[in-house]
C-alpha positions in Angstrom: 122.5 110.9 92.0 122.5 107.2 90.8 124.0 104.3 91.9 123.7 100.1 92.2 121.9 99.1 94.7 124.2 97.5 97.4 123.5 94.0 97.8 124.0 92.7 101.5 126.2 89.8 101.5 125.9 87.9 104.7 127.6 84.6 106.3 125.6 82.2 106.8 125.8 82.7 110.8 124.7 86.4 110.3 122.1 85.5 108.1 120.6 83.2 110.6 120.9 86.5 113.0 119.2 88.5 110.9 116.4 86.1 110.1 116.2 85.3 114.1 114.8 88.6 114.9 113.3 89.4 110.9 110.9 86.0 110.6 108.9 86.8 114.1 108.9 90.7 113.6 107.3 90.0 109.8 104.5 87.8 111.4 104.1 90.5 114.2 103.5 93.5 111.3 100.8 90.6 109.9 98.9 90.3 112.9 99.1 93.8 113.1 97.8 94.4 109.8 94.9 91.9 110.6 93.9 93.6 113.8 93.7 97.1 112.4 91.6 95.6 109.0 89.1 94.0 111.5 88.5 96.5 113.7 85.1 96.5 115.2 84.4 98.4 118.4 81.7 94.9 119.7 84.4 92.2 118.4 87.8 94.0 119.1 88.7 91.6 121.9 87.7 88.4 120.0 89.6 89.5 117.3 92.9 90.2 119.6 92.6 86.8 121.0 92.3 84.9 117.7 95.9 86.3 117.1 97.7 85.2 120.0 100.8 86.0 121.2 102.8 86.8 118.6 104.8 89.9 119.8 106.1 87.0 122.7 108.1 85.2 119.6 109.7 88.7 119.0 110.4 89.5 122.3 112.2 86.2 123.0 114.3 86.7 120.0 115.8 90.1 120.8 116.4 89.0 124.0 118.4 86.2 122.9 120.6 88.2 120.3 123.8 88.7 121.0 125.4 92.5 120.0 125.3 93.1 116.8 128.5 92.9 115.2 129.5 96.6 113.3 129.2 94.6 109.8 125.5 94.3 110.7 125.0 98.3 111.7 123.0 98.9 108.5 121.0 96.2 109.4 120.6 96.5 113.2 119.3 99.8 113.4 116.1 99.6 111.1 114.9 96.0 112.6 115.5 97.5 116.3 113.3 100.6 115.7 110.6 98.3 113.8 110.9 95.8 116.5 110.5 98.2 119.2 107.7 99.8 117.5 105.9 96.7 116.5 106.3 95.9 120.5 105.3 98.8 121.7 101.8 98.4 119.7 100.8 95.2 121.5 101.8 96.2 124.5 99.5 99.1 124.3 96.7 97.4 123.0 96.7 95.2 125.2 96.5 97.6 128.0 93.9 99.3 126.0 91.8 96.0 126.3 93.0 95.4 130.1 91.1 98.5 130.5 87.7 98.2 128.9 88.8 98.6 125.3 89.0 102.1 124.8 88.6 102.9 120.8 90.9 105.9 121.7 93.8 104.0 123.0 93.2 101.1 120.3 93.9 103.7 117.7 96.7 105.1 119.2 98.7 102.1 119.6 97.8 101.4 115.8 99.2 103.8 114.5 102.7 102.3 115.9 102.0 100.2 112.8 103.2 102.9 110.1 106.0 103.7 112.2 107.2 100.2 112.2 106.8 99.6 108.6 109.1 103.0 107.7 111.1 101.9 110.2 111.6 98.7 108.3 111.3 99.8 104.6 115.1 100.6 103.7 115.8 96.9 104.1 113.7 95.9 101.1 116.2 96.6 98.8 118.7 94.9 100.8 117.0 91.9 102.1 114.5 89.3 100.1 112.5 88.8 102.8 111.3 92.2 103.1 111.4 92.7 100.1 108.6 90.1 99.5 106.9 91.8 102.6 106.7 94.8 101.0 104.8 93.1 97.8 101.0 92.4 97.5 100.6 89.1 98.9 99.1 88.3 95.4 102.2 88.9 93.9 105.3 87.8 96.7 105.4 84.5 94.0 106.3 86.6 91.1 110.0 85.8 91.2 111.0 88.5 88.0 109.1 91.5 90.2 111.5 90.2 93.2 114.5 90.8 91.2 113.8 93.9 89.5 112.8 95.3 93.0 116.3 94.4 94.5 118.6 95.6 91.4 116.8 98.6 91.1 119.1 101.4 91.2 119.5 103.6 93.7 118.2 107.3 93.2 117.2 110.3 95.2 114.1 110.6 93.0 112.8 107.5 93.9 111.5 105.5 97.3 109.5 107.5 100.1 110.3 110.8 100.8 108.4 114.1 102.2 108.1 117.1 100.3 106.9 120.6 102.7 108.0 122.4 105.5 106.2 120.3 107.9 103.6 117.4 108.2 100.3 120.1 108.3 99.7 120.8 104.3 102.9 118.9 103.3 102.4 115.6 101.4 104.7 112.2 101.9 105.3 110.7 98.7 106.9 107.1 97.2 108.0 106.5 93.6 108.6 103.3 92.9 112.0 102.3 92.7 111.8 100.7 89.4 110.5 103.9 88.2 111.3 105.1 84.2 110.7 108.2 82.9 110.2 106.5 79.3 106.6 105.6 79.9 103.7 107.1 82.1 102.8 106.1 85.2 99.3 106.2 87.4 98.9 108.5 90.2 97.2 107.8 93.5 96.4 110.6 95.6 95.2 108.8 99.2 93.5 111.2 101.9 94.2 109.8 105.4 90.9 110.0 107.9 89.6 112.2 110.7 93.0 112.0 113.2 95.8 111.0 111.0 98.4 112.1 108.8 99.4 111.6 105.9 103.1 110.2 106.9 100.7 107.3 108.3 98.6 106.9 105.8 101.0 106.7 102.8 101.6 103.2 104.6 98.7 101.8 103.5 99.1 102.0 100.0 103.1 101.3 99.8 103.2 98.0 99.3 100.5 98.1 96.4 101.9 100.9 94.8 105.6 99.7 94.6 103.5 96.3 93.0 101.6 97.2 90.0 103.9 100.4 89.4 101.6 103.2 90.7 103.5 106.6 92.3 101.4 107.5 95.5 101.2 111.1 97.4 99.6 110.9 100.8 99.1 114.7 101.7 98.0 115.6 105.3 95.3 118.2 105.7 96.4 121.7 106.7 94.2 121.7 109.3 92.8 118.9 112.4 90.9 117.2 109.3 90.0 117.8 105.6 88.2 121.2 104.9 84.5 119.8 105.1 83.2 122.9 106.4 84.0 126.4 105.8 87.1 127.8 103.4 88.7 125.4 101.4 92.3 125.2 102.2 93.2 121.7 101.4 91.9 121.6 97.3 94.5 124.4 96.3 97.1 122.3 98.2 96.1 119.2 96.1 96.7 121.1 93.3 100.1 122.2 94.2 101.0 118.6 95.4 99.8 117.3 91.8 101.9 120.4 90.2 104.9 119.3 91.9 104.7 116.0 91.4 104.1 116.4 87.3 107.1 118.8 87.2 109.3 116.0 88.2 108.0 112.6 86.8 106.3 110.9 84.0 102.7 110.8 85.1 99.8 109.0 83.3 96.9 112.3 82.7 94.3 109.9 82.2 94.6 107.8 85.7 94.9 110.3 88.5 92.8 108.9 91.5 91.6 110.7 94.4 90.9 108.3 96.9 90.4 108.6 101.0 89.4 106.8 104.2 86.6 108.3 106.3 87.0 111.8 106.5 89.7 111.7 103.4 86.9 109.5 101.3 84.2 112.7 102.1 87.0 115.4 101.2 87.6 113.0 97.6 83.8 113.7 96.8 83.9 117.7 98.2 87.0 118.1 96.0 87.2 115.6 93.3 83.1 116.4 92.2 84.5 120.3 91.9 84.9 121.1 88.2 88.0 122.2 88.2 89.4 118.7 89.8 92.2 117.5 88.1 91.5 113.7 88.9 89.9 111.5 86.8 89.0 109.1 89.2 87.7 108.8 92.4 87.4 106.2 95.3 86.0 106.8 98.6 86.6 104.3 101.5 84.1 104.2 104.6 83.0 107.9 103.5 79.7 109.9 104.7 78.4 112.0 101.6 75.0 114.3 101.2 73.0 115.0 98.6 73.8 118.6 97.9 77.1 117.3 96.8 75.9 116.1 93.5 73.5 118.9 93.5 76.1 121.7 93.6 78.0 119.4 91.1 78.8 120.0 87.2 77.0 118.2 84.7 79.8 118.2 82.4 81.9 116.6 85.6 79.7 114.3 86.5 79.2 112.4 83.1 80.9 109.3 82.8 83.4 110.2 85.8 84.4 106.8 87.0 83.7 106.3 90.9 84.4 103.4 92.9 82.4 103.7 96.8 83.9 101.1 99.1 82.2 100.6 102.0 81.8 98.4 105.2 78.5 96.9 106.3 79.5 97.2 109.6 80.9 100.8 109.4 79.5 102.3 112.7 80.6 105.5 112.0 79.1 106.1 108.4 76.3 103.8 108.1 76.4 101.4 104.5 73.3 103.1 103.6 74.9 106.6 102.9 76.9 104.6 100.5 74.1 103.2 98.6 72.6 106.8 98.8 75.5 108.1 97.3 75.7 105.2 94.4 71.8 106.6 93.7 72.4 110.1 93.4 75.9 110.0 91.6 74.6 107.3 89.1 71.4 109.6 88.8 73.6 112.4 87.8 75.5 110.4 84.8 78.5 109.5 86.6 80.3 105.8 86.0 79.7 104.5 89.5 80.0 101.2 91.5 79.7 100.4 94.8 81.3 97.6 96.8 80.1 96.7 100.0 82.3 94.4 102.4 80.3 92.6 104.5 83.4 92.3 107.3 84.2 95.7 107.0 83.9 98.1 109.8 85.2 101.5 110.4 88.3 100.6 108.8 90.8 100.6 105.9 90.5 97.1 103.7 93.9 97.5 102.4 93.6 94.1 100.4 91.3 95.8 97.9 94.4 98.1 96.4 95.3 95.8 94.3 91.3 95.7 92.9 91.2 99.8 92.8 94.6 100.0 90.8 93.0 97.8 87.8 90.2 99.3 88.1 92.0 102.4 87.3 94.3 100.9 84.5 91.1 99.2 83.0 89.0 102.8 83.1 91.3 105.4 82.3 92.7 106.0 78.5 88.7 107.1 78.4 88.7 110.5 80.5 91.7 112.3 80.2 92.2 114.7 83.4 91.2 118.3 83.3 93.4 121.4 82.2 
């Protein structure tokens, strides 16, 4: 199915409605964002109350709204269920703080974030301000990626969607709205970490991927976490995700990444070093990796395979220094490696280095076509 995509024409008083409750629910997503990049266990608090009280703005706002009239309906529903989310977040972590700064607790109320954001998301192809929201703050000036954004058309094979019979071993996927079959387009395959999912996960890479032009799958693991140890379950899934995907749309064979936070940046090296790996690319985040990896690996794999490590230097879950270790062995074994380590970074996802990882991929790929 195709059609136009509706544009919301509002009165000038229900645009100042809308933008009542949408300006301090935006900033509250941004703090959000900033909490979750800087997350270190020693500086969490410090880091909270550099923010301030932003979820207070939001709060006030709601509370002064009047009903929403029924010409707003569309409208209502997705900034309430973002809003509430959004609030609920704070709320917890700053209970989680209140009570001796649990890391538990702190993740939990985190991942309201996602929630918030797909809560939110239809209204970028209604409203401009979300719209921009949903951009790479690099790119919120580009006026002509604004536009063709909001005209895209409307279709059933584009936007976010979930493909499976439930979350375990089924894969959320986005295809960028302004998607054409006339010309091929990247793949990024992102591996959520240890606890999450990969309805979560796909959130970090959204905005990104709706930027440069880039269709993103974020599978979850069939089981608790990526198979590290014992059978393989999740690399035959991978291949069924990428299967599915290919079937349907125009996808670039020379610039399929593999890339993952934590546990989902270990599983990219486990799966993506393997032979028979389709992807040409590969990108761990805040991964731990082991020798025997490149050991057990192909020759013909490894040569030339273009890896990009990312890596925090205050990761305290996966020391920097396994990274380095595993920029030694893998260059050692012929692969096209580099490592960037962020001296801010903790145990966390730097979602402001997409943009970096998609050129990366753009400027690397015509070279190694994928495997049969």
């Amino acid at each position: 199915m195709r059609t136009e995509n509706p544009q919301l024409a509002l009165t000038a008083r229900q645009s100042a409605a809308v933008l009542a409750v949408l300006s301090p629910l935006l900033r509250v997503l941004e703090m959000l964002a900033f909490v979750a990049r800087h997350l270190h266990p020693p500086d969490i608090g410090k880091v909270v109350a550099s923010i301030g009280l932003p979820e207070e703005a939001l709060r006030a706002a709601r509370a002064s709204q009047p009903a929403w009239p029924e010409a707003l309906a569309g409208v209502a529903g997705p900034l309430d269920s973002a809003s509430t989310a959004a609030s609920q977040a704070f709320a917890d972590l700053r209970a989680a703080l209140d009570e001796g700064g649990d890391m538990r607790a702190i993740y939990r109320a985190l991942r309201l974030l996602p929630e918030a954001l797909a809560a939110l998301y239809p209204l970028a192809s209604i409203l401009p301000p979300v719209n921009q929201f949903f951009l790479d703050p690099a790119l919120r000036s580009d006026q002509d990626l604004q536009r063709l954004l909001l005209r895209a058309p409307v279709r059933d094979s584009t936007g976010v969607m979930h493909v499976g019979s439930g979350e375990r071993g089924g894969f959320w996927l986005y295809v960028p709205e302004h998607y054409a079959p006339d010309r091929a387009w990247p793949l990024v395959a992102a591996l959520h970490g240890g606890s999450g999912t990969g309805r979560q996960f796909l959130w970090s890479w959204v905005r990104d991927a709706r930027s440069r032009g880039a269709i993103l799958a974020a599978p979850t693991s069939t089981q608790n976490t990526w198979a590290l140890l014992g059978p393989d379950l999740d690399t035959p899934n991978l291949l069924r995700m990428l299967d599915y995907i290919q079937s349907r749309w125009n996808v670039d064979v020379t610039r399929l990444l593999l890339t993952g936070m934590s546990d989902g940046g270990t599983f990219a090296y486990v799966s993506g070093l393997a032979s028979h790996s389709p992807f040409t690319h590969l990108a761990p985040v805040s991964a731990a990796f082991h020798p025997l990896l490149v050991q057990l690996a192909d020759p013909d794999r490894m040569r030339g395979l273009p890896i990009q490590i990312i890596h925090g230097a205050l990761d305290w879950m996966f020391p920097v220094e396994l990274a380095q270790q595993a920029q030694h062995y893998l260059a050692s074994a012929g692969a096209a490696v580099t490592l960037r380590e962020v001296d801010d970074l903790s145990h966390a996802y730097p979602r402001e280095l997409n943009g970096a990882i998609l050129h990366w991929l753009a400027a690397t790929g015509a070279a190694r076509p994928s495997a049969p």
